[in-house]
C-alpha positions, 0 to 999 in steps of 0.5 A: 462512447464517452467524452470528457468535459472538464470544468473550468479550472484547475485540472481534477487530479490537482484538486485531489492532491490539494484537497488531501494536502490541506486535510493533512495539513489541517490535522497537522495544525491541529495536533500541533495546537493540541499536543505539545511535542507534535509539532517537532522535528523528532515527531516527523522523523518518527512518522516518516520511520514508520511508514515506508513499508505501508507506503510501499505495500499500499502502492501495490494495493493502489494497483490491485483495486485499480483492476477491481481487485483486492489482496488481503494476503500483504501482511501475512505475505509480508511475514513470511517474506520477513521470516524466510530473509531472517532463516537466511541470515541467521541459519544459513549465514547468507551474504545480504544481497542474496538473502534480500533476493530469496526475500523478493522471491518468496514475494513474487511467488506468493503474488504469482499464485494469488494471479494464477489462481484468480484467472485460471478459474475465475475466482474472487480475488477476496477469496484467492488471497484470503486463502493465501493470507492463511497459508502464508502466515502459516508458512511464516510460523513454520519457517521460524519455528513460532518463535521470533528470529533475532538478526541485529547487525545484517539488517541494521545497516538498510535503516542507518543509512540516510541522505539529508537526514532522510532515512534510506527506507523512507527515500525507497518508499517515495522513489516507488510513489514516483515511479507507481504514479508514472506507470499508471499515468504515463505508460499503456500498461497503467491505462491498460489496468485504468480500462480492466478496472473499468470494464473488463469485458469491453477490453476482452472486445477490443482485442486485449487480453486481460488476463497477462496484466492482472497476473502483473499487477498481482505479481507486482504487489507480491513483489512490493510486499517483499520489499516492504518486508526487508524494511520492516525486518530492517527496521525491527531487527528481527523476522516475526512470524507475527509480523504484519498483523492487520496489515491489509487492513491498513494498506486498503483503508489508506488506498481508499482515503486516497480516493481509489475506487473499491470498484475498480478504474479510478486511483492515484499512487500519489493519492494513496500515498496521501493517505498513509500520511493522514493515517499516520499523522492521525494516530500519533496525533492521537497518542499524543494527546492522550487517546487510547488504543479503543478511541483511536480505532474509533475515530481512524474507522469513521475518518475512512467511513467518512473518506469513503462517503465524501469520495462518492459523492464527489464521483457523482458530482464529477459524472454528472457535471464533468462528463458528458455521455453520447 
């Protein structure tokens, strides 16, 4: 049995958001000081044009690795989601609701059998969906025939629409935070997912089966990268079979800076959310400055080495003066 003792002081998930706020804040100053047009209304305008689709693929891996899980398929998913809504606009000259509706379709059903496959035989989920990462990418090259699908207009319209000079995607993706961040903090679902990731077992014990929320929380991410495609199709105009490239990557490295355990029953929408931001400001910060492509991979690898290093010892800090075990 476990019982909490918190510290005196202000509660642990404030301190986690503070901290993340004055590391982003800090590399703000910095770059502001370093870079002459950092610290501007355009640069900020572009950051936050940028990072609505990882924001929102980066909510659903927040809740996959909350379940001790992992989805490597989000960009080729993405992709072939993006793909599959330019055939239907360009092709078959589909009104934009229902092509956005086959887009989220083909999301959900990817994230479907990533779910499946990983519960029916109790396989890992690395493997599952670094099989789907395949398989969807390939899907992706076959519905555009390899060649990128020009759209223009259709599309357009999703990233021109903004509400106090907010870009409509970006007011999406901090919707999802919100709503992520509800889910997993205020309802049983989210505590469900919090336990599965923490031991699977002990929930099996308690009468619960597992297996419905983590089909749901692969289904869920499945469906988020779907979303994220319509935004980034939107936002380049055009469906690239291309598309979403190292994707994955970026979605687990900013979930991990965010403080989610790579374990499972530990993370934050809002943490992760976090760390997309401190990722984006580190490499326009970067290229504003001058740096190049090799260096700002280098110094991106060891802030996340380094996010990783400070988040294990802060765990440990927390286990061991924070919670006390009977």
């Amino acid at each position: 049995m476990i019982i909490e003792k918190r510290a005196a002081g202000l509660p642990a998930f404030v301190t986690d958001y503070l901290g993340m706020a004055l590391a982003l804040a800090g590399l703000i100053v910095y770059f502001g000081i370093k870079a002459d047009n950092f610290f501007t209304v355009t640069t900020f305008r572009m950051i936050a044009n940028q990072i609505p689709d990882i924001t929102i693929i980066a909510v659903g891996m927040t809740f996959v690795l909350i379940i001790a899980g992992i989805d490597l398929s989000v960009g080729s998913v993405m992709a072939l989601a993006g793909a599959v809504l330019g055939v239907c606009l360009v092709r078959f000259s589909l009104p934009l609701p229902a092509a956005i509706a086959v887009c989220l379709a083909v999301g959900i059903v990817c994230g479907l059998a990533n779910g499946f496959v990983v519960i029916r035989w109790r396989l890992p989920a690395f493997i599952v969906t670094l099989g789907m990462l395949e398989i969807a990418r390939g899907g992706a090259y076959l519905v555009t025939d390899s060649r990128t699908v020009y759209i223009g207009g259709p599309v357009e319209v999703i990233t021109d629409m903004s509400i106090l000079g907010l870009s409509l995607p970006f007011i999406i993706a901090v919707v999802i935070v919100v709503m992520g961040q509800v889910v997993l903090s205020c309802t049983v679902f989210g505590r469900y997912l919090i336990a599965i990731g923490t031991n699977e077992e002990a929930v099996r014990l308690s009468g619960i089966d597992p297996a419905p929320l983590k089909l749901g929380v692969f289904v869920l991410c499945g469906f988020l990268t779907s979303v994220a495609a319509v935004i980034h199709t939107a936002r380049m105009s055009s469906a690239s079979p291309n598309a979403g490239y190292g994707l994955e990557l970026q979605a687990i490295a900013a979930v991990v800076i965010g403080g989610t355990s790579l374990m499972g029953g530990r993370g934050s929408v809002v943490s992760s959310f976090f760390g997309v931001l401190i990722i984006a400001v580190l490499g326009t910060g970067l290229a504003q400055i001058g740096a190049q492509e090799p260096t700002k991979r280098l110094i991106t690898g060891c802030v996340i080495v380094a996010a990783v290093i400070l988040d294990h010892y802060r765990h440990r800090i927390r286990k061991g003066g924070g919670t006390k075990r009977i």
